[in-house]
BALOBA-1460 file (C-alpha; in Angstrom, 3 decimals):
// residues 254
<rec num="1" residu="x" x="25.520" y="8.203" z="-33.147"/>
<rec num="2" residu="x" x="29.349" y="8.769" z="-32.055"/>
<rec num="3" residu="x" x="29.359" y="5.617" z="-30.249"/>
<rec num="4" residu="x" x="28.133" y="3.772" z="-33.547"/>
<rec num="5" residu="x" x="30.572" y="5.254" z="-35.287"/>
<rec num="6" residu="x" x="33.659" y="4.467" z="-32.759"/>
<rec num="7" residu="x" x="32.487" y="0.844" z="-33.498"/>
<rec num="8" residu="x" x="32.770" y="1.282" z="-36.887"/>
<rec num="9" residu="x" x="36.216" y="2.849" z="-37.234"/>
<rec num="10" residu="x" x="37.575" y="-0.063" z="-34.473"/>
<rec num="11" residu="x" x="36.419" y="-2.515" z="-36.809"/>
<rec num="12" residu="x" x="38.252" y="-0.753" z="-39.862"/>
<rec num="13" residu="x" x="41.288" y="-0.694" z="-36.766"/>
<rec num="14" residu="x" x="41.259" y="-4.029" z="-36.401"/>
<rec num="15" residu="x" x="41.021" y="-5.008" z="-40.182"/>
<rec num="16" residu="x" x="44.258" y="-3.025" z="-40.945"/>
<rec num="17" residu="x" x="45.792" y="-4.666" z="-38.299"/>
<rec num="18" residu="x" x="44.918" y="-7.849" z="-39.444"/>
<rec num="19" residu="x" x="47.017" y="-7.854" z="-42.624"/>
<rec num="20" residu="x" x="50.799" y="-7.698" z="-42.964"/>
<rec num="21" residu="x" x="51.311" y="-3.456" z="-42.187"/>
<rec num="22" residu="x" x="52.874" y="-3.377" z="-45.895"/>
<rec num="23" residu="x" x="49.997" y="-5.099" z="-47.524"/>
<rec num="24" residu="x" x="47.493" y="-2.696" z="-49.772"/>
<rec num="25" residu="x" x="44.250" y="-1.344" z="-48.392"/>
<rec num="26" residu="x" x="41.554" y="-2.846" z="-50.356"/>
<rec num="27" residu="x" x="39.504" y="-0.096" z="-52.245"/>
<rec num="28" residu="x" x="36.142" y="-1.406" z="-51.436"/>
<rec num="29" residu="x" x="37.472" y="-1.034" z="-47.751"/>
<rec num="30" residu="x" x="38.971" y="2.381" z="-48.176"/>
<rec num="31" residu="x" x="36.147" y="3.800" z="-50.191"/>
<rec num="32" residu="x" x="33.959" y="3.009" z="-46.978"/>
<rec num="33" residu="x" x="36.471" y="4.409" z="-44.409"/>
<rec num="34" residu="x" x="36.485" y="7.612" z="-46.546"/>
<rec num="35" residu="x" x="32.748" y="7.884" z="-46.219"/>
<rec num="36" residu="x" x="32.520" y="7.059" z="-42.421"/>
<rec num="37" residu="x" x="35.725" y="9.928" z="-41.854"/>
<rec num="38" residu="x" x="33.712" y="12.243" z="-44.210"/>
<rec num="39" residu="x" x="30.651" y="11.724" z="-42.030"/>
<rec num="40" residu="x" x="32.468" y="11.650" z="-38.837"/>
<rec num="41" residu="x" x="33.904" y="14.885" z="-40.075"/>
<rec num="42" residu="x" x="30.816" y="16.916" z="-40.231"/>
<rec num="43" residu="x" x="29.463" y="15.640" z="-37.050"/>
<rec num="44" residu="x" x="32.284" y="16.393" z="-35.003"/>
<rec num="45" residu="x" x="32.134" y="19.857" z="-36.522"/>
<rec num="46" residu="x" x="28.840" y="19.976" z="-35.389"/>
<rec num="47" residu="x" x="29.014" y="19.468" z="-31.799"/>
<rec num="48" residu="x" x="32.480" y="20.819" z="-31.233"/>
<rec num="49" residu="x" x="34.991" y="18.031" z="-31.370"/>
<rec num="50" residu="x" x="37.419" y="19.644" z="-33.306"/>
<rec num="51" residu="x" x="40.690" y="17.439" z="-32.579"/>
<rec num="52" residu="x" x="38.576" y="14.666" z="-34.049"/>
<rec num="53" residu="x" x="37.098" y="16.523" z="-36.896"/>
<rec num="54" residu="x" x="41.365" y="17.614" z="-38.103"/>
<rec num="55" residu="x" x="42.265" y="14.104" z="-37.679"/>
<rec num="56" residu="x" x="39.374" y="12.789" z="-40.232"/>
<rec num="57" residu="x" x="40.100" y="15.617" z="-42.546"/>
<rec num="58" residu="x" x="44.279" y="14.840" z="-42.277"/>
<rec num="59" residu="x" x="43.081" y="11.303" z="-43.299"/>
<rec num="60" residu="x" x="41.172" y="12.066" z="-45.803"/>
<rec num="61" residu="x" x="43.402" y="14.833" z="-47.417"/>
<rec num="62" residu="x" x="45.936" y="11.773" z="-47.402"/>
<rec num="63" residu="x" x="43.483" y="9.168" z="-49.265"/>
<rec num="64" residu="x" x="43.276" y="12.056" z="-52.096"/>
<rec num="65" residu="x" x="46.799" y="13.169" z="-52.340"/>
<rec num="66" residu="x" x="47.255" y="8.999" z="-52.460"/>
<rec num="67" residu="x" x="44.727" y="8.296" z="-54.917"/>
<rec num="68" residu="x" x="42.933" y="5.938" z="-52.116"/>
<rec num="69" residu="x" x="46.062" y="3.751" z="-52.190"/>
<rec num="70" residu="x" x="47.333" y="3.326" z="-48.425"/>
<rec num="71" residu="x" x="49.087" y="0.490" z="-46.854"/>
<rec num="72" residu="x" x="47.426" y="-1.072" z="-43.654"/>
<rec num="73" residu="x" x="49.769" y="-0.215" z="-41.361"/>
<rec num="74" residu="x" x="49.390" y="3.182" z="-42.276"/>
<rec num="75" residu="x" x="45.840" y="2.822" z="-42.270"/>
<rec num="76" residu="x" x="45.922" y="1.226" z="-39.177"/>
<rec num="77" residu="x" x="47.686" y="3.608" z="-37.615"/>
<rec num="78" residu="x" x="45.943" y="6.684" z="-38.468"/>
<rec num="79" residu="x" x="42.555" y="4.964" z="-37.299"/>
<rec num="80" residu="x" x="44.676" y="4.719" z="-33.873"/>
<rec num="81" residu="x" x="45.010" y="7.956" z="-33.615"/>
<rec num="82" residu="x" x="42.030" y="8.603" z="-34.426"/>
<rec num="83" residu="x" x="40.712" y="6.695" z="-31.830"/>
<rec num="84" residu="x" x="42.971" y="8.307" z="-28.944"/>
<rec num="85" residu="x" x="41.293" y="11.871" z="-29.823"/>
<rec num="86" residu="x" x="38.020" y="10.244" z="-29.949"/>
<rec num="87" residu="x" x="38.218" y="9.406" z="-26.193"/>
<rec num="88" residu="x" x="40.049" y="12.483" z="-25.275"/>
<rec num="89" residu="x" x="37.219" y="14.816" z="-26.635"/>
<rec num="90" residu="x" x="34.736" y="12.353" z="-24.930"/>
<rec num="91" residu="x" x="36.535" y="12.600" z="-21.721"/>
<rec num="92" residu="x" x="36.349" y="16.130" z="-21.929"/>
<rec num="93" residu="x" x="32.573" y="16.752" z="-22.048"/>
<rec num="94" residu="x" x="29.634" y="15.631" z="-19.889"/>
<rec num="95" residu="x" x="26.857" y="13.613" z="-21.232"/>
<rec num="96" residu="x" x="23.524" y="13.681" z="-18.797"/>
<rec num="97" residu="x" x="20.874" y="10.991" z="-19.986"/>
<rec num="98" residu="x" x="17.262" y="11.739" z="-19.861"/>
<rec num="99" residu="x" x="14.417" y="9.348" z="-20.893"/>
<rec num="100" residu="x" x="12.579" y="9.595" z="-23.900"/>
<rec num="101" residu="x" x="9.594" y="11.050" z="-22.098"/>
<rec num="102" residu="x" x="12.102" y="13.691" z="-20.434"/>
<rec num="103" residu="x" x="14.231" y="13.749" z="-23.652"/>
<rec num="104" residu="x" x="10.531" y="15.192" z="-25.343"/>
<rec num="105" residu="x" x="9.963" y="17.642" z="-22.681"/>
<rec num="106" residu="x" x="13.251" y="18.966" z="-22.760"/>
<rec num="107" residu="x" x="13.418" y="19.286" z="-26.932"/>
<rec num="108" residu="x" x="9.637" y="20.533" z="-26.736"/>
<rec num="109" residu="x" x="8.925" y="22.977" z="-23.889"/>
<rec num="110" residu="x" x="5.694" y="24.378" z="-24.863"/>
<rec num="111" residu="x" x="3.948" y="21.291" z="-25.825"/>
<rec num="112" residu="x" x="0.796" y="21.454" z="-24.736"/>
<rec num="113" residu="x" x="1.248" y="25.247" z="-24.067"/>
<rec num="114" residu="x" x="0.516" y="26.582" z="-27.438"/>
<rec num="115" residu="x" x="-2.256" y="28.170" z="-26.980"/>
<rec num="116" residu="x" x="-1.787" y="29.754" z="-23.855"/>
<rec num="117" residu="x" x="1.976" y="31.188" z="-25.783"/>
<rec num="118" residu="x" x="-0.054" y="32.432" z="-28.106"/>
<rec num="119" residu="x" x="-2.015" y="34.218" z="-25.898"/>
<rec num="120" residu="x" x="0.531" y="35.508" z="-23.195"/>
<rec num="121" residu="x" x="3.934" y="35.638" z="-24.812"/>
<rec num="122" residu="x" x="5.415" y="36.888" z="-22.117"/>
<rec num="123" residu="x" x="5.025" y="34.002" z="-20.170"/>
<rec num="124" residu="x" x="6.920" y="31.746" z="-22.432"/>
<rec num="125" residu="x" x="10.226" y="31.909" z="-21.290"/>
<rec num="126" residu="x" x="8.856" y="30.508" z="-17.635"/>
<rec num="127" residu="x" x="7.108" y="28.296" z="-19.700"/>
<rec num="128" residu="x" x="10.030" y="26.663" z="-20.960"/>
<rec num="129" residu="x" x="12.518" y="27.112" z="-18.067"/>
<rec num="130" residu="x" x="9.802" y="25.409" z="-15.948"/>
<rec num="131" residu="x" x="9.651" y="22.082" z="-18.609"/>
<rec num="132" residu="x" x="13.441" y="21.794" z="-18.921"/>
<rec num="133" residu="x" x="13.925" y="21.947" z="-14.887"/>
<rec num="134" residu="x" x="11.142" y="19.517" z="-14.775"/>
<rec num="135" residu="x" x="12.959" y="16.895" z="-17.761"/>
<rec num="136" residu="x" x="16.281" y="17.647" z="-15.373"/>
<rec num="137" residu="x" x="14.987" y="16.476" z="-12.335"/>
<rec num="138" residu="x" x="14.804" y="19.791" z="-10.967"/>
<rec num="139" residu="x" x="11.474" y="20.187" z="-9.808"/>
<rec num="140" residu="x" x="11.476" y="23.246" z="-7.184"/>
<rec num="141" residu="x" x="13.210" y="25.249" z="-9.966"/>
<rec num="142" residu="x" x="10.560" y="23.657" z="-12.009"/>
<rec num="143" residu="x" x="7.226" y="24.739" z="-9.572"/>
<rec num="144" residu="x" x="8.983" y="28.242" z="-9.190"/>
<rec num="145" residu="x" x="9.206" y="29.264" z="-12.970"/>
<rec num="146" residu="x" x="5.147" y="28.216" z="-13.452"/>
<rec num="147" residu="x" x="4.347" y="29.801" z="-10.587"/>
<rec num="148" residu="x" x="5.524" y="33.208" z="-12.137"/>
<rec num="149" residu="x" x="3.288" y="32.082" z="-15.250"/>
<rec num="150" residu="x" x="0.657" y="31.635" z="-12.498"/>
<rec num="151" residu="x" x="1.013" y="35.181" z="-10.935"/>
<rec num="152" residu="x" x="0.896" y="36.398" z="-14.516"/>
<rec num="153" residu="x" x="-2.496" y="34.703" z="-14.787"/>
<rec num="154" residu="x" x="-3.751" y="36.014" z="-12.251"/>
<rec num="155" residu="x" x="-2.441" y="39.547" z="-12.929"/>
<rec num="156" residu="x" x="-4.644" y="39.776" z="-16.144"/>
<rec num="157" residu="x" x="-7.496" y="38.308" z="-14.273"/>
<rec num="158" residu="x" x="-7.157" y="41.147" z="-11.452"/>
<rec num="159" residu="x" x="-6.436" y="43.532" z="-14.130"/>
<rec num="160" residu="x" x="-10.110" y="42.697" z="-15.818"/>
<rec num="161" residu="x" x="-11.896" y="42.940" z="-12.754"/>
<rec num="162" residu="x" x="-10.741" y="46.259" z="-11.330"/>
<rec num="163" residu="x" x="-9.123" y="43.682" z="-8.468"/>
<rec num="164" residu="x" x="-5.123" y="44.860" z="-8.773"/>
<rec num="165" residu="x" x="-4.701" y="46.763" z="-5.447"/>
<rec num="166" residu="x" x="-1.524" y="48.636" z="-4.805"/>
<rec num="167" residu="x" x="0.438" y="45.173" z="-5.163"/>
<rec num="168" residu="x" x="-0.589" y="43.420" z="-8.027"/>
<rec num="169" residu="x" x="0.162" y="39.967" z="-7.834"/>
<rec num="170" residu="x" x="-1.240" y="36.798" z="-5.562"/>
<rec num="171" residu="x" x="-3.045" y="39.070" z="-3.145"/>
<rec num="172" residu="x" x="-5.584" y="39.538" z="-6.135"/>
<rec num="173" residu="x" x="-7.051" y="35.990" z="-5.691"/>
<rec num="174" residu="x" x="-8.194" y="37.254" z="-2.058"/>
<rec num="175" residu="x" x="-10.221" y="39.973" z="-3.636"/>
<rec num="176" residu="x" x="-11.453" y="38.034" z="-6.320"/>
<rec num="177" residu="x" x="-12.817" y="35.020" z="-4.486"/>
<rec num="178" residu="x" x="-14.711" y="37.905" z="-2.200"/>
<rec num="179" residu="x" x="-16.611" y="39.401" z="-5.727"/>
<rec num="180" residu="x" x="-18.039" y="35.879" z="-5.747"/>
<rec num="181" residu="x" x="-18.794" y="35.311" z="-2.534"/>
<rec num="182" residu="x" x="-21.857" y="37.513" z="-2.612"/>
<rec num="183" residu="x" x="-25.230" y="37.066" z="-4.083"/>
<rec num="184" residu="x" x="-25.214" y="37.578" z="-8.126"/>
<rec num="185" residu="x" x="-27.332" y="40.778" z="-7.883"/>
<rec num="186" residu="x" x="-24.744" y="42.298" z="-5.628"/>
<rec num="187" residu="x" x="-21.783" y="41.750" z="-7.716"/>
<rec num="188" residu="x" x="-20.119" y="44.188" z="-9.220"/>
<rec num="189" residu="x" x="-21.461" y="44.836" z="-13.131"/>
<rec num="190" residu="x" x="-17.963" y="43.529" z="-13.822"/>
<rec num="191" residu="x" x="-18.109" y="40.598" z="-11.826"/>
<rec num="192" residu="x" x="-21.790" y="39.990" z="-12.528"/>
<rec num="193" residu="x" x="-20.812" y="40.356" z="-16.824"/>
<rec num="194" residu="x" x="-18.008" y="37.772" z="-16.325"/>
<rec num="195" residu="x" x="-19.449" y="35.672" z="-13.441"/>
<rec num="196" residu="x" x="-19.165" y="32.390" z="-15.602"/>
<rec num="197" residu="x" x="-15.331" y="33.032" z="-16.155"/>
<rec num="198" residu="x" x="-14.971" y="33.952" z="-12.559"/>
<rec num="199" residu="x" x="-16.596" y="31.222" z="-10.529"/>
<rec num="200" residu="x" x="-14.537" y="28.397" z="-13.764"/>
<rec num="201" residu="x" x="-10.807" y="29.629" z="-12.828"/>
<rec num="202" residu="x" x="-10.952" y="30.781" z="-9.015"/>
<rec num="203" residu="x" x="-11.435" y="27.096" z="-8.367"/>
<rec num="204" residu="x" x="-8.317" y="26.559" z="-9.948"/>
<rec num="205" residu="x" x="-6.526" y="29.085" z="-8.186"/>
<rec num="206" residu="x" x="-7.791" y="27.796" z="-5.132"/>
<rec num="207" residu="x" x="-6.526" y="24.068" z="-6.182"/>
<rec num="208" residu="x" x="-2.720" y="26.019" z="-7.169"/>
<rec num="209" residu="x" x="-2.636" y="27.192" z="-3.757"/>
<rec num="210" residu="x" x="-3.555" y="23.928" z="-1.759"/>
<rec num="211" residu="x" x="-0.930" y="22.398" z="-4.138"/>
<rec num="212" residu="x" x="2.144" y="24.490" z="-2.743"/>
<rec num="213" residu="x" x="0.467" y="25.534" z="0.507"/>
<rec num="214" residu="x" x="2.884" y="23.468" z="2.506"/>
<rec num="215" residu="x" x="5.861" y="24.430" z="0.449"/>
<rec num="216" residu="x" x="5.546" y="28.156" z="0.067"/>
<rec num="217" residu="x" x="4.682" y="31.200" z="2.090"/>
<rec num="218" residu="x" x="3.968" y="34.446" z="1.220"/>
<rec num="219" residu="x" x="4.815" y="37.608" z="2.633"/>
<rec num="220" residu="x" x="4.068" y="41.061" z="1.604"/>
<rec num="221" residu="x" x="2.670" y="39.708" z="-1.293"/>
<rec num="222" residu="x" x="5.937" y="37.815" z="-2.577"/>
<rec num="223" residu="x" x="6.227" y="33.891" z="-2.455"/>
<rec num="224" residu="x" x="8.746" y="32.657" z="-0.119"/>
<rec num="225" residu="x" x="10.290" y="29.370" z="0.160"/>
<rec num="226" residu="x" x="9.283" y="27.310" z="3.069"/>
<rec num="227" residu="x" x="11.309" y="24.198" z="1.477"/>
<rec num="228" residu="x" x="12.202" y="23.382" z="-1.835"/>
<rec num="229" residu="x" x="12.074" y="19.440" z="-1.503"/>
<rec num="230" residu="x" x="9.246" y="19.177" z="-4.014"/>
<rec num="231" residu="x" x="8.443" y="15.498" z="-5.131"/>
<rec num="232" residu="x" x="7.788" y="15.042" z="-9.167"/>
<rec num="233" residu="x" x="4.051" y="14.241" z="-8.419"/>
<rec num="234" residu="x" x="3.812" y="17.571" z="-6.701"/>
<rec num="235" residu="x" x="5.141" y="19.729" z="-8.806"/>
<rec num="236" residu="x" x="3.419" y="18.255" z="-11.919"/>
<rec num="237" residu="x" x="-0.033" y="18.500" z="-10.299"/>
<rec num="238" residu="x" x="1.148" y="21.913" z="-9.536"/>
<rec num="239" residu="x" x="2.056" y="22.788" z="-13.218"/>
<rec num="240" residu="x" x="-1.060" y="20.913" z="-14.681"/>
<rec num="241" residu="x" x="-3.378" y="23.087" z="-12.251"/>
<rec num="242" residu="x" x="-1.607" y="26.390" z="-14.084"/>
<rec num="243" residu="x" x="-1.974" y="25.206" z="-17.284"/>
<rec num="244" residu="x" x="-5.690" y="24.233" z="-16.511"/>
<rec num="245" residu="x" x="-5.850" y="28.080" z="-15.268"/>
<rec num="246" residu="x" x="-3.818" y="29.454" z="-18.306"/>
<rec num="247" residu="x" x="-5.841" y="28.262" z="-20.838"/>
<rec num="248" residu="x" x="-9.048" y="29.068" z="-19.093"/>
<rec num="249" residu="x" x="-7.749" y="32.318" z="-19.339"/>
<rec num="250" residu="x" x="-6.103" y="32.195" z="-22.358"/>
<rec num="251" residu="x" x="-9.676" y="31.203" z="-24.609"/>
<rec num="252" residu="x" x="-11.914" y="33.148" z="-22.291"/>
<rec num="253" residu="x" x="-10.308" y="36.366" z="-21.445"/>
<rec num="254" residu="x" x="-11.671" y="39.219" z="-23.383"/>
């Protein structure tokens, strides 16, 4: 947008220049340049270029006070001037590119989340943090924030079976993968009530844990970092296994 607009107001530059400095400013020309310096105006407002945004609105206040009759060298000159701010305020702020799939992630961190947001809220601001690290390139900041939506998971999970222990929190998966691992008619009423939700998610704990296994360790229950080198292709089949397990939980959880 700003750099379609610099282009703009050059070209207007160069017009003015082009004539004798005395010679009128044509007011089909003008009219325009008022327009682009009103619009220019607003933007700059916007995003916090505020050197730019006084020079449009001296210019303008000028076109007013002269009826929209300036000379080209005047014009010529202001649209200088208005050029030198332009690249000062751009040469004081930092503009990171992302592609349009990362721009989407980044503008839209609980796509594809919804439902498991609606569910959990508390688990949306990991949620998010964990999409934006991911758009940024940032992917052991990004595995790190899902795997606290994980842990949530498997929390509630714990928390329905009776399964919390005096550490709630990862060490639950241990105890749940042991109701299952006996015959049906020894479960637990519990375990044996919810057996189809049980033996549908553990899987996908278990699939979690072989993802990060040889990134993460854990130690009194707490995930430490072994290394935090994570490609992109590991930490999005990490974050696509916990949003396979959060919405498991999230439409069959009582």
């Amino acid at each position: 947008m700003f750099f379609k607009v610099a282009a703009q107001l050059n070209a207007f530059e160069r017009l003015a220049h082009d004539e004798d400095k005395d010679t009128w400013g044509k007011p089909e020309m003008t009219a325009l340049l008022y327009a682009e310096l009103g619009a220019l105006m607003t933007d700059s407002a916007l995003y916090g270029f505020d050197s730019v945004g006084q020079q449009c609105q001296r210019i303008m206040q000028k076109m007013q006070d002269r009826k929209m009759l300036l000379k080209c060298g005047e014009i010529g000159n202001d649209l200088h001037n208005l050029r030198t701010r332009f690249e000062d305020e751009f040469g004081r702020h930092f503009f990171l590119h992302l592609s349009l799939k990362e721009a989407d992630a980044y503008q839209n961190p609980e796509k594809d989340w919804e439902a498991v947001v609606a569910r959990f809220p508390k688990v949306r601001y990991n949620i998010e943090e964990s999409t934006t690290c991911f758009a940024l390139n940032r992917y052991g900041a990004a595995v790190f924030h899902i795997l606290q939506v994980a842990e949530y998971g498997v929390i509630q999970l714990g928390g329905l079976m009776g399964e919390l222990g005096d550490k709630p929190g990862w060490s639950c998966v241990s105890r749940l993968l042991r109701l299952v691992a006996v015959p049906y008619p020894q479960r637990t009423p519990i375990a044996q009530q919810y057996t189809k939700l049980l033996e549908s998610v553990l899987p996908l704990t278990a699939a979690m844990k072989d993802s990060w296994r040889h990134k993460l360790d854990h130690v009194d229950n707490q995930i430490q970092w072994v290394g935090t080198d994570f490609s992109p292709a590991v930490a999005q089949e990490i974050i696509i296994a916990v949003r396979g397990f959060m919405r498991k939980l999230a439409t069959e959880l009582p």
